[in-house]
LUMDRENRO-679037 format. One record per residue (C-alpha): residue in three letters; x, y, z. Coordinates in nm, 4 decimals, always signed. Layout:
BEGIN
['ALA'; [X; Y; Z]]
...
END
This chain:
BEGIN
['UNK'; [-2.0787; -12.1371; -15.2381]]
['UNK'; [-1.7626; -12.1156; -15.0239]]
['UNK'; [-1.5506; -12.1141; -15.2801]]
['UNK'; [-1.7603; -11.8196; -15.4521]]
['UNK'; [-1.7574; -11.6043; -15.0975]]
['UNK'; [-1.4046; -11.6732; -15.0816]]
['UNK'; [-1.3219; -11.5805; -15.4713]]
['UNK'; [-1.4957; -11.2442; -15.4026]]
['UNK'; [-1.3306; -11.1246; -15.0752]]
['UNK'; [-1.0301; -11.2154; -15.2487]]
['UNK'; [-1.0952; -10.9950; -15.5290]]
['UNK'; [-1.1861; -10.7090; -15.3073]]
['UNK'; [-0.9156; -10.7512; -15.0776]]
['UNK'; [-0.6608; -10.6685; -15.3504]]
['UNK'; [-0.8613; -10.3703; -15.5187]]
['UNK'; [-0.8536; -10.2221; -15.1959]]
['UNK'; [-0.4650; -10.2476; -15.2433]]
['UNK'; [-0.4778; -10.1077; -15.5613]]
['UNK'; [-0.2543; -9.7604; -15.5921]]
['UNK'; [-0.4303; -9.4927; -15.8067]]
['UNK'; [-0.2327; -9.2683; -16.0113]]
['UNK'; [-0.2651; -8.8900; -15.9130]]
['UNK'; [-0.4812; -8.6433; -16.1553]]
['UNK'; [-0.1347; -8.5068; -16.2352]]
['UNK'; [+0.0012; -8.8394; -16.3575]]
['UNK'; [-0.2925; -8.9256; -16.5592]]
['UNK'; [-0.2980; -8.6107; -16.7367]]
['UNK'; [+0.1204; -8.6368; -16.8417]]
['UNK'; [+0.0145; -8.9982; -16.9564]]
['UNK'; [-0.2630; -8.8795; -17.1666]]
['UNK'; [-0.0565; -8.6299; -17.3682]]
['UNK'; [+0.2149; -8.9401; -17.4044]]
['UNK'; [-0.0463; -9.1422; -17.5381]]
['UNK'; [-0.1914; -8.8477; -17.7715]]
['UNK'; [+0.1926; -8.7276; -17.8804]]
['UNK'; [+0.2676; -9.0890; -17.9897]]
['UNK'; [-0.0977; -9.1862; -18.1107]]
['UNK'; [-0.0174; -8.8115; -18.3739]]
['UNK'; [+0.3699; -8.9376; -18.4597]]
['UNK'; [+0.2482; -9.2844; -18.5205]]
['UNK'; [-0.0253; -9.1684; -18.7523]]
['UNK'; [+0.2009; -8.9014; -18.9561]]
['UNK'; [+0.4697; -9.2243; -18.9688]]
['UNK'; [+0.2157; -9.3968; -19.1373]]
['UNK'; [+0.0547; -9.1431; -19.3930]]
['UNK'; [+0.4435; -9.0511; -19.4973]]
['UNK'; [+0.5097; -9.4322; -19.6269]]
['UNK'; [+0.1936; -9.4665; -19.7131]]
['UNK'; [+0.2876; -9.1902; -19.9364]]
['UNK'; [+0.6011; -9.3284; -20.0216]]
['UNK'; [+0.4883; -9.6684; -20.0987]]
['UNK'; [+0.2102; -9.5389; -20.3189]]
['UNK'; [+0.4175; -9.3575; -20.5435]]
['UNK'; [+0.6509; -9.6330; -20.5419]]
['UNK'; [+0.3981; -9.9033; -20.6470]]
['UNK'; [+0.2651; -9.6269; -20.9013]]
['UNK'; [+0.6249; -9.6692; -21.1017]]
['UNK'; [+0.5787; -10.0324; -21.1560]]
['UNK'; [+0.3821; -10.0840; -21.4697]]
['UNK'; [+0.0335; -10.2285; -21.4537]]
['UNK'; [+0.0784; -10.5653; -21.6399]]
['UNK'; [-0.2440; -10.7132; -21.5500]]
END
């Protein structure tokens, strides 16, 4: 059980170390996320676009 005490002091020990970021911080990182997250998804709906009309030039010959 030792090893179990000691595993768990461990773990608290270095969450009380643990620097949290500042409401300020959190919130520029959001809109990062949610700027990329909206590029990423219009990136993919344009060659999804692309690639569908491409594939729709290519006769069917199945």
């Amino acid at each position: 059980m030792n090893a179990l005490q000691a595993y768990f002091a461990g773990a608290i020990h270095e969450f009380k170390n643990i620097t949290w970021p500042t409401e300020a911080e959190t919130i520029r990182i959001a809109k990062i996320t949610v700027v990329f997250i909206v590029v990423c998804t219009m990136l993919f709906f344009v060659a999804d676009g692309f690639f569908s009309v491409l594939l729709a030039q290519i006769p069917s010959t199945f």
